[in-house]
C-alpha positions as CSV (number, residue, x, y, z in Angstrom):
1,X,124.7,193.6,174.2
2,X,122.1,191.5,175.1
3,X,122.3,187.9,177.0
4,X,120.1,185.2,177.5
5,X,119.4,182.5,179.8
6,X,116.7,180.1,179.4
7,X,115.6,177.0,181.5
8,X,112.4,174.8,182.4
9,X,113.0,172.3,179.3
10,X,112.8,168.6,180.6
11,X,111.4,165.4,179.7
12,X,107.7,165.1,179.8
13,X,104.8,162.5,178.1
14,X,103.2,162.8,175.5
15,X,100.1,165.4,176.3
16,X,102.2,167.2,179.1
17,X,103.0,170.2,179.8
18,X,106.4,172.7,179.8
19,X,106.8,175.9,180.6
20,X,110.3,177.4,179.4
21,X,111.6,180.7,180.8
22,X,113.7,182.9,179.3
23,X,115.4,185.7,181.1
24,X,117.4,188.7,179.5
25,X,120.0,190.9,180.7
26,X,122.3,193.9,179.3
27,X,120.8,196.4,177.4
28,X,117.2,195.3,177.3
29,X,115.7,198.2,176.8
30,X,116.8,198.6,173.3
31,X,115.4,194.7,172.5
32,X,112.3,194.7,170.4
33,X,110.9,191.9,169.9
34,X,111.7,188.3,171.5
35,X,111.0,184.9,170.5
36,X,111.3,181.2,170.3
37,X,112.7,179.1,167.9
38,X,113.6,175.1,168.0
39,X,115.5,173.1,166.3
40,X,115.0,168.8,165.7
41,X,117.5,166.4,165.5
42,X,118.0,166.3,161.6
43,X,116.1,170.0,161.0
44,X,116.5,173.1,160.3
45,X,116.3,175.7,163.4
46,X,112.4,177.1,162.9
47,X,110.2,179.8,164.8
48,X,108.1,178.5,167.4
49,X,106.2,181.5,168.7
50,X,107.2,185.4,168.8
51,X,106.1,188.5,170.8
52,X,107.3,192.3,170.0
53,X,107.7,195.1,172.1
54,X,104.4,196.2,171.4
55,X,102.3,193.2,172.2
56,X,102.0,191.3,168.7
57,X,102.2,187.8,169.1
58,X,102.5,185.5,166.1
59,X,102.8,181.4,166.4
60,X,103.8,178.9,163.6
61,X,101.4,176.7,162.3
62,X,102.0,173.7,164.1
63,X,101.8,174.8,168.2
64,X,98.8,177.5,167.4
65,X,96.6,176.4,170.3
66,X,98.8,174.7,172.1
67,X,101.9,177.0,173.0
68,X,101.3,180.7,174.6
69,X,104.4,182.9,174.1
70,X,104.1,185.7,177.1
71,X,106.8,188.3,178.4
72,X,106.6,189.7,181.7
73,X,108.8,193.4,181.1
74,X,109.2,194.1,184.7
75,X,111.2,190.5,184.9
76,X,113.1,191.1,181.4
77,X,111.4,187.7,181.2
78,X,109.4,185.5,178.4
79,X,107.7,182.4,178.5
80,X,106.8,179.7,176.4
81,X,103.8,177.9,177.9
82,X,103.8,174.4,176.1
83,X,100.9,172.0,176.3
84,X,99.4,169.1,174.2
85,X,103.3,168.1,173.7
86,X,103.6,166.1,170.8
87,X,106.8,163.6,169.9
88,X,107.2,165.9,167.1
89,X,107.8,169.1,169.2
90,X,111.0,167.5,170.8
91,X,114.1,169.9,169.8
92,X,116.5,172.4,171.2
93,X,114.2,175.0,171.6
94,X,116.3,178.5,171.6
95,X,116.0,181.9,173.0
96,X,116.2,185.0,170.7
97,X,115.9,189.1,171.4
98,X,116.3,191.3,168.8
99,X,118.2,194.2,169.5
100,X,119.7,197.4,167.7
101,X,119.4,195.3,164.3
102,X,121.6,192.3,165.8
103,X,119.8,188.5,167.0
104,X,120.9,187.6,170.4
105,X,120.5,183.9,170.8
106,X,120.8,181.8,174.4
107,X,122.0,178.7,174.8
108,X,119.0,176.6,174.7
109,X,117.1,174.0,176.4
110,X,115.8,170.6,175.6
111,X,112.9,169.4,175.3
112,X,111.8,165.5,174.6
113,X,108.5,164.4,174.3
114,X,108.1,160.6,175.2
115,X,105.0,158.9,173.2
């Protein structure tokens, strides 16, 4: 089992900055890969950035220079370094760890762009 806790979402301008935090607990040793996903009022729940055990990061289309996805292993800890926030990048944005074939999720934080 695998839980997650994230925090740092907020309300912030458009062009801001956010930095969400993510911190996993339980058996996180077996987790291989983390991520972030979001999910608009009205949309579908999408991946924002992810980052495997091994270093591999991959981004969707839309944050790619904007957003840094980064895990700190000694912390069981990732990050989701937002800048260049856009109205359209306000959602729930989501925790996930894969682990032992199962998605853990966390309760997610919001974040609201303001133009």
């Amino acid at each position: 089992q695998v839980q997650l806790v994230e925090s740092g979402g907020g309300l912030v301008q458009a062009g801001g900055s956010l930095r969400l935090s993510c911190v996993a607990s339980g058996n996180i040793f077996a987790i291989n890969s983390m991520a972030w996903y979001r999910q608009g009022p009205g949309k579908q729940r999408e991946l924002v950035a992810s980052i495997s055990s091994g270093g591999y990061i991959n981004y969707a289309d839309s944050v790619k220079g904007r957003f840094t996805i980064s895990r700190d292993n000694a912390k069981a800890t990732v990050y989701l370094h937002m800048s260049g926030l856009k109205s359209e990048d306000t959602a729930m944005y989501y925790c996930n760890a894969f682990s032992d074939r199962r998605n853990y999720w966390g309760q997610g934080t919001q974040v609201s762009v303001s133009s």
